[in-house]
C-alpha positions as CSV (number, residue, x, y, z in Angstrom):
1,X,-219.4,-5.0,69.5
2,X,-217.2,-7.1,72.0
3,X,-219.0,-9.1,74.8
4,X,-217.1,-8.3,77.8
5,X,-218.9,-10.7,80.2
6,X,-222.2,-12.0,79.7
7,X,-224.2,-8.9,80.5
8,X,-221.7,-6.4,79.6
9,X,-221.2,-4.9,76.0
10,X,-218.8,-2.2,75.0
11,X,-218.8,0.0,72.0
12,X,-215.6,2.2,70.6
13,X,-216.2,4.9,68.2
14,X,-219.8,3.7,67.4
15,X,-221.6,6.3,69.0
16,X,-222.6,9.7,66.9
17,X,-222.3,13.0,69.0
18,X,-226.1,13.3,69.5
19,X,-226.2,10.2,71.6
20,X,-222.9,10.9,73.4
21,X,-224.1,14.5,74.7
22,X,-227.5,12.9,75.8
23,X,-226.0,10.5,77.6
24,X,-224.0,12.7,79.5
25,X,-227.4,13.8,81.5
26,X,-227.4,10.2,82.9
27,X,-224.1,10.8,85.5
28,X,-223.3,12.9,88.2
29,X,-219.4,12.6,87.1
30,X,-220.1,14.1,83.8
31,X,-218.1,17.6,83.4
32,X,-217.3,19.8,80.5
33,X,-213.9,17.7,79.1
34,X,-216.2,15.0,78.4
35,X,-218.4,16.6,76.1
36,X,-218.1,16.3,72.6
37,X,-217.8,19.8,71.5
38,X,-215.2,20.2,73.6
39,X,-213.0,16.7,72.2
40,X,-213.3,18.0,68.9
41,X,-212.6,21.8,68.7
42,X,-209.5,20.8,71.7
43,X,-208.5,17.4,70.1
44,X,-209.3,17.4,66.1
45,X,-212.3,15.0,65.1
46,X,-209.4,12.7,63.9
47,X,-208.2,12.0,67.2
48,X,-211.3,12.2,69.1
49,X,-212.5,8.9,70.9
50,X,-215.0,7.3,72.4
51,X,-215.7,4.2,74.7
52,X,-219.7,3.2,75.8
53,X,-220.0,0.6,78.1
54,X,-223.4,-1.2,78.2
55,X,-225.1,-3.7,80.7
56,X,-228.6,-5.2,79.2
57,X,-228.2,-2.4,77.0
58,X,-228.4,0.4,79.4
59,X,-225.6,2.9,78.8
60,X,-223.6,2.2,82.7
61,X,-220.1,4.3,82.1
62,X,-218.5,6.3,79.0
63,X,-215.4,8.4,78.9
64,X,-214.4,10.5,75.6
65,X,-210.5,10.6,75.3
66,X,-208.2,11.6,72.8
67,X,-205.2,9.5,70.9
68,X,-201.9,10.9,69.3
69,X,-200.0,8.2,67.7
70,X,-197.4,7.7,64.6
71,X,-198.8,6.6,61.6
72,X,-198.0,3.2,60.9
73,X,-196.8,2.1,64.0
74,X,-197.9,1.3,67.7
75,X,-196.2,4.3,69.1
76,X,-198.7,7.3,71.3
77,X,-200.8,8.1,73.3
78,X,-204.8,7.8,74.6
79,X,-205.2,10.5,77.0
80,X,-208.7,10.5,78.8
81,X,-209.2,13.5,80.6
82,X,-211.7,14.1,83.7
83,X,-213.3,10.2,83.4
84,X,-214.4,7.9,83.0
85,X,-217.6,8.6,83.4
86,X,-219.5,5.5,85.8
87,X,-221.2,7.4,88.3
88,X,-225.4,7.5,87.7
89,X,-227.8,10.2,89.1
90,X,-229.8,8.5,91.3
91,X,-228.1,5.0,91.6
92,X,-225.4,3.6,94.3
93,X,-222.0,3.5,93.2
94,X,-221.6,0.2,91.3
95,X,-217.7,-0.6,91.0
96,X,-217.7,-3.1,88.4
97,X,-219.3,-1.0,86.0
98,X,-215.8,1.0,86.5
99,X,-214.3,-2.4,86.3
100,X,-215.5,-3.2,83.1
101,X,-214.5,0.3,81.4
102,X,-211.1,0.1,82.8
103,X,-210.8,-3.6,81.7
104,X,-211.7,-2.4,78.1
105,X,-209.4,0.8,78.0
106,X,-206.5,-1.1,78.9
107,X,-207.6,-4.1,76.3
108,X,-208.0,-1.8,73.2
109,X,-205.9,1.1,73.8
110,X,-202.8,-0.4,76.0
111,X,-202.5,-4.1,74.1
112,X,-204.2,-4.1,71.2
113,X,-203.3,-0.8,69.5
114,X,-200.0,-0.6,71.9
115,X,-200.5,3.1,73.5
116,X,-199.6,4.2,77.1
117,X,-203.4,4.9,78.7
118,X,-203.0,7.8,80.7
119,X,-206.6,8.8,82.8
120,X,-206.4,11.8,84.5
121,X,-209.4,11.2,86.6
122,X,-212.5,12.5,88.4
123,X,-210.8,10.5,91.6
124,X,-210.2,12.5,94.6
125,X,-206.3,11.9,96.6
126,X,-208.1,12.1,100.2
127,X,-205.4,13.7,101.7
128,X,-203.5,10.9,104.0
129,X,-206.3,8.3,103.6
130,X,-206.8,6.5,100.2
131,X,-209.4,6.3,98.0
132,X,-211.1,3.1,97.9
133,X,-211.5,3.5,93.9
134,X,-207.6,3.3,93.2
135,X,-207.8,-0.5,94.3
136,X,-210.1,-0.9,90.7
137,X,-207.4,1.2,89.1
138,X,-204.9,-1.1,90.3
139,X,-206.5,-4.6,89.6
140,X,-206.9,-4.1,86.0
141,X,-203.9,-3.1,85.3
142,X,-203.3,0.4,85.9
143,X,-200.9,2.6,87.8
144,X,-201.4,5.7,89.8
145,X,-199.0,8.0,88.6
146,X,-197.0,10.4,91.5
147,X,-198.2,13.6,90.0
148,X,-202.0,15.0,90.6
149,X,-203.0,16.2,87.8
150,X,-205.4,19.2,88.9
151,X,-205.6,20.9,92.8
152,X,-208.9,23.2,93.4
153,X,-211.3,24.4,96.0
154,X,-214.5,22.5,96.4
155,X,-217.4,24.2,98.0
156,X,-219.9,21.5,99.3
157,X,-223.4,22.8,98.5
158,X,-225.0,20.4,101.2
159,X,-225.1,23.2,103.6
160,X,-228.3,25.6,103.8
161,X,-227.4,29.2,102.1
162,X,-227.3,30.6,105.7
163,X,-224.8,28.3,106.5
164,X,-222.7,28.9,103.6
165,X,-222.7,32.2,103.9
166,X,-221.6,32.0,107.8
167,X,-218.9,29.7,107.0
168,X,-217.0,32.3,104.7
169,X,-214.0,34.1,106.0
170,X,-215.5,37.7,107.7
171,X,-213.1,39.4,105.1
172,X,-215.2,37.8,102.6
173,X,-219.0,38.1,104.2
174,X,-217.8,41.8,104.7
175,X,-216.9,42.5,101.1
176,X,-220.4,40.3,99.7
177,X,-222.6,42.6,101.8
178,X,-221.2,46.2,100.5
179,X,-221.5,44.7,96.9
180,X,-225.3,43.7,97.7
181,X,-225.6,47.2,98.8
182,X,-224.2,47.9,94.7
183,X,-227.3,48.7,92.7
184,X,-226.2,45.9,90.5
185,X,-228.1,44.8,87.3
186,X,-227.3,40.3,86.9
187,X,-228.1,38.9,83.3
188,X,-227.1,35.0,83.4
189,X,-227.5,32.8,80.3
190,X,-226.2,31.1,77.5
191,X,-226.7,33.7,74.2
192,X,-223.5,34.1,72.0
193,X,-224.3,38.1,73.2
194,X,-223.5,37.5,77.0
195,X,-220.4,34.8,76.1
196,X,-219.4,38.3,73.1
197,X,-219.5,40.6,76.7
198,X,-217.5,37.9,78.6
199,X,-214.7,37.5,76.1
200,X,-214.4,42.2,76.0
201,X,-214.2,42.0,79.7
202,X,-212.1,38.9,80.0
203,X,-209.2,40.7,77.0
204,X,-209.7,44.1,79.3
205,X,-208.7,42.4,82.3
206,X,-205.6,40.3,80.7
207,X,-204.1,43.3,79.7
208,X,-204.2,44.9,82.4
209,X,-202.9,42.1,84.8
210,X,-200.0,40.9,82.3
211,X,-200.9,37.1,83.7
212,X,-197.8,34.7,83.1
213,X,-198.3,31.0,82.4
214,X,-202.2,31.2,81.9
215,X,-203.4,32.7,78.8
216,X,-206.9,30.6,77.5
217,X,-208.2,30.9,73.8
218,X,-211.5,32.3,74.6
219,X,-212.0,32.5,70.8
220,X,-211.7,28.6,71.1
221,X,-214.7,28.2,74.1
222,X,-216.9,30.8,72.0
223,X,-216.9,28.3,69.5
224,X,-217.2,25.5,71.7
225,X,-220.3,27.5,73.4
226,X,-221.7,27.2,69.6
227,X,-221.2,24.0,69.2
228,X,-222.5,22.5,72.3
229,X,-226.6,21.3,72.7
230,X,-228.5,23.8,75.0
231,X,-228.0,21.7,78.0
232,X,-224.5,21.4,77.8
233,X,-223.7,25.0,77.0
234,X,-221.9,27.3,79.8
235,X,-223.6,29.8,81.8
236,X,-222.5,33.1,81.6
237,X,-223.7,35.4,84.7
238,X,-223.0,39.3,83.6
239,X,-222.8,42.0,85.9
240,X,-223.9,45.4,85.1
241,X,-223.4,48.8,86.8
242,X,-225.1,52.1,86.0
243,X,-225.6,50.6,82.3
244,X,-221.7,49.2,82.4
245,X,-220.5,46.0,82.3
246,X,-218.3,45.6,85.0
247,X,-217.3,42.1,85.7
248,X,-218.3,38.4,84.5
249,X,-218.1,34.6,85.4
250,X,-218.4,31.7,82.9
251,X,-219.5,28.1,84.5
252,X,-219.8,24.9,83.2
253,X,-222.8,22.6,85.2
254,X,-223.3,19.0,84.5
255,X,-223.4,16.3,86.7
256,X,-223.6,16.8,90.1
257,X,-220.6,19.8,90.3
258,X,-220.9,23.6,88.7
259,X,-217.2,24.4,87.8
260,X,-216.2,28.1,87.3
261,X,-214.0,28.2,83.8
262,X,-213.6,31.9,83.5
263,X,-213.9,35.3,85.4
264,X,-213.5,39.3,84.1
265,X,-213.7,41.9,86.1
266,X,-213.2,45.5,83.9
267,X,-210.7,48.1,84.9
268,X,-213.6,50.3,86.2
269,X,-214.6,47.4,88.8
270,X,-211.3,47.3,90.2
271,X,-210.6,51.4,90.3
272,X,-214.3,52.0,92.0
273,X,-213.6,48.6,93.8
274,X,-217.1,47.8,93.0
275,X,-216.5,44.2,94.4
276,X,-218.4,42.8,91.9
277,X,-216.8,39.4,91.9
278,X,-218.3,38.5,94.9
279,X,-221.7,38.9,94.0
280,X,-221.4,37.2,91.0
281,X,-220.1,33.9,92.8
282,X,-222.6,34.2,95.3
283,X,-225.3,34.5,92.7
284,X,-223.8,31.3,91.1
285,X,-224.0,29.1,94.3
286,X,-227.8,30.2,95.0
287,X,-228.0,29.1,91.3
288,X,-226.2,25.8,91.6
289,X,-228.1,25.3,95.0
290,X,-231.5,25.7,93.4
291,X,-230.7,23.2,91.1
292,X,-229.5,20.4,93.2
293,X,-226.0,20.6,92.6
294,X,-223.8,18.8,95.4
295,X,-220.7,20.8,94.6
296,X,-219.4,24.2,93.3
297,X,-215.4,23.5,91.9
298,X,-213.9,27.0,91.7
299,X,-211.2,25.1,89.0
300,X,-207.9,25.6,90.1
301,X,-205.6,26.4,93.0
302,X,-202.3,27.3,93.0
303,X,-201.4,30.1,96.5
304,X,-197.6,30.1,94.6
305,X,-197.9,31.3,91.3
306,X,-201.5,32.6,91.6
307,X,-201.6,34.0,95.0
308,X,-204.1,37.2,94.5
309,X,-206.9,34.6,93.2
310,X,-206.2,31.6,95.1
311,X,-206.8,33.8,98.2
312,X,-210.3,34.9,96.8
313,X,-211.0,31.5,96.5
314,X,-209.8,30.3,99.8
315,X,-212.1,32.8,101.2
316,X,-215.5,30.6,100.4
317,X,-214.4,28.3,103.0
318,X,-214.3,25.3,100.6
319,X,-211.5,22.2,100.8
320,X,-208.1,22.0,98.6
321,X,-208.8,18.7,97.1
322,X,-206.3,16.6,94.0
323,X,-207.5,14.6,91.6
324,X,-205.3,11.4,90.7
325,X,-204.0,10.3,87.6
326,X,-203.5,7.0,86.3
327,X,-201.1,5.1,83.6
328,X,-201.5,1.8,82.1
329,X,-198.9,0.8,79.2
330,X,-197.6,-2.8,78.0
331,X,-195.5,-0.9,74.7
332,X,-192.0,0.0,76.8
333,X,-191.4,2.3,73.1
334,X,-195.2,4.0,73.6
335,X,-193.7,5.2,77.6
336,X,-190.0,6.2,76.4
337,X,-191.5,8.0,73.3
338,X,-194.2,9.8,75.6
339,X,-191.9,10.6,78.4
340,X,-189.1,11.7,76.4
341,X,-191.7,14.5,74.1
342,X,-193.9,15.0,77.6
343,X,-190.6,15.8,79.0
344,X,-189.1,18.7,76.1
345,X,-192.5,20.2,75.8
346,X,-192.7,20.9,79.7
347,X,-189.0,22.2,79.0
348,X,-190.7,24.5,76.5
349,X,-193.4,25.6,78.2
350,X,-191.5,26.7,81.3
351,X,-188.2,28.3,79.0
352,X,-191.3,30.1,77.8
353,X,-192.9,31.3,81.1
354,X,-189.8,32.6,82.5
355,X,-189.6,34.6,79.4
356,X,-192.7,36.0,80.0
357,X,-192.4,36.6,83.7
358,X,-189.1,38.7,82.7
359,X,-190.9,40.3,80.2
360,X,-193.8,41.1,82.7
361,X,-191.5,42.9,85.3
362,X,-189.8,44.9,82.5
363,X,-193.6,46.5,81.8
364,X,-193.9,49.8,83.8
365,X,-196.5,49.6,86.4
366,X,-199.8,50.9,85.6
């Protein structure tokens, strides 16, 4: 344990993953990439890590991260994803306890094992303004980097239900009250049963859209849904009609946000165009309102490449926000080596999407 000033104490790689998923109840920036399940079935246990930042002992930020580096040398990577985590139910924002786990990242990760820090942050880009938070970035020694590492929709639950519901598009009020009229059967929870349901509907419905560029392990989240303590387990809201289960969504809620990871809708939904889909979401934001969540992320949006969904989305009325992402580095061979692999994988990755995308318009139309 390192005394960082004279109330402040930080711990890396001392905390055991009971502690580091309680802890997670204690922020309102907490979300799903920070849980430890999560780290170690994505990352390896080897490369997971973990950063606790204490002021007269109470826990006061935390962000899990992973590191890829060459053995034997000061050569990688510590990527943090969605963090860190500074932001306490409850309590005004307190900067310096952001500060202080910046201060140590850069200390231990950037100088002393000689890795570029990248943070891909729970920071919102406010459009033509700028967040006051990047100035903390920037004094300790970080950069924000020109890409934005996520774009979504964010629905503000603040608003009364009424008032959500009026502030849809009509196309989308329209389409939520002939579902109500759907004698619909909702089971929500978190048994390995409804996540088993889920995963059918979710294979049914990738078939039968031949999606390019976007294909999740759902294998991989079942057994992350296993792994994870009951309070940090998804919820899984399953829609049922005339015995049938026709459609599904999969959210992750901590902190103050819900975020929608997955939705399935079977072929039958889409032939009978049950509109099942829309129930479901709007079941999921009375949910998130009951509970006292501020926000409901609807995790991604792209109008280019994912037009049909994107538009769905769109229709809640919510606002396109980016999330910024952030570099510190003093090892000029840690930033060539991670540019230069970054740079063939991305090469990869799209020589492999355009493959696919010919491959999708070669399929006959079903």
């Amino acid at each position: 344990m390192v005394t960082v000033r004279q109330e402040y104490t930080f711990e890396i790689d001392r905390v055991e993953e009971p502690e580091w998923s309680d802890l997670l109840r204690r922020f309102a920036d907490a979300t799903f990439y920070q849980t430890w399940g999560y780290g170690e079935i994505q990352y390896g246990s080897r490369h997971l890590t973990h950063v606790v930042v204490r002021r007269n002992d109470d826990v006061v930020a935390a962000i899990q991260g992973e590191i890829v580096r060459i053995p034997g040398l000061k050569i990688g990577i510590a990527h943090f994803p969605w963090g860190p985590m500074w932001r306490a139910h409850g309590c005004a924002e307190t900067p310096d306890h952001l500060r202080q786990i910046l201060r140590c990242l850069l200390r231990h990760y950037a100088v002393e094992l000689g890795l570029l820090v990248r943070i891909r942050s729970y920071e919102v880009e406010d459009g033509p303004s700028r967040n006051p938070v990047f100035t903390e970035f920037e004094q300790e020694g970080f950069h924000r980097s020109d890409k934005h590492h996520y774009q979504t929709i964010r629905l503000s639950l603040v608003p009364s239900l009424a008032e959500l519901r009026k502030n849809m598009c009509s196309r989308w009020r329209r389409h939520l009250r002939a579902a109500e009229k759907r004698d619909f059967t909702i089971l929500q929870g978190d048994t390995p049963d409804l996540f088993a349901a889920f995963g059918d509907l979710y294979r049914e419905m990738y078939s039968r859209k031949s999606i390019v560029g976007y294909n999740p392990d759902i294998d991989k989240y079942r057994d992350i849904q296993e792994k994870m303590p009951g309070h940090l387990k998804f919820m899984v809201l399953l829609c049922k009609y005339e015995g049938e289960a026709v459609a599904a969504n999969v959210l992750s809620a901590l902190g103050d946000t819900g975020m929608y990871f997955f939705g399935a809708t079977s072929d039958r939904a889409i032939s009978e165009n049950l509109r099942a889909a829309y129930i479901l979401h709007w079941r999921t934001i009375e949910w998130l309102k009951k509970h006292g969540f501020r926000w409901y992320d609807l995790r991604g949006y792209d109008a280019e490449r994912y037009p049909g969904i994107s538009h769905f989305k769109a229709g809640l009325k919510g606002e396109i926000v980016r999330f910024a992402e952030f570099i510190g580095c003093r090892n000029p061979v840690s930033r060539a080596t991670v540019t230069v692999g970054e740079g063939v994988l991305a090469n990869l990755h799209a020589a492999k999407d355009r493959l696919e995308r010919i491959r999708a318009h070669a399929l006959p139309s079903r």
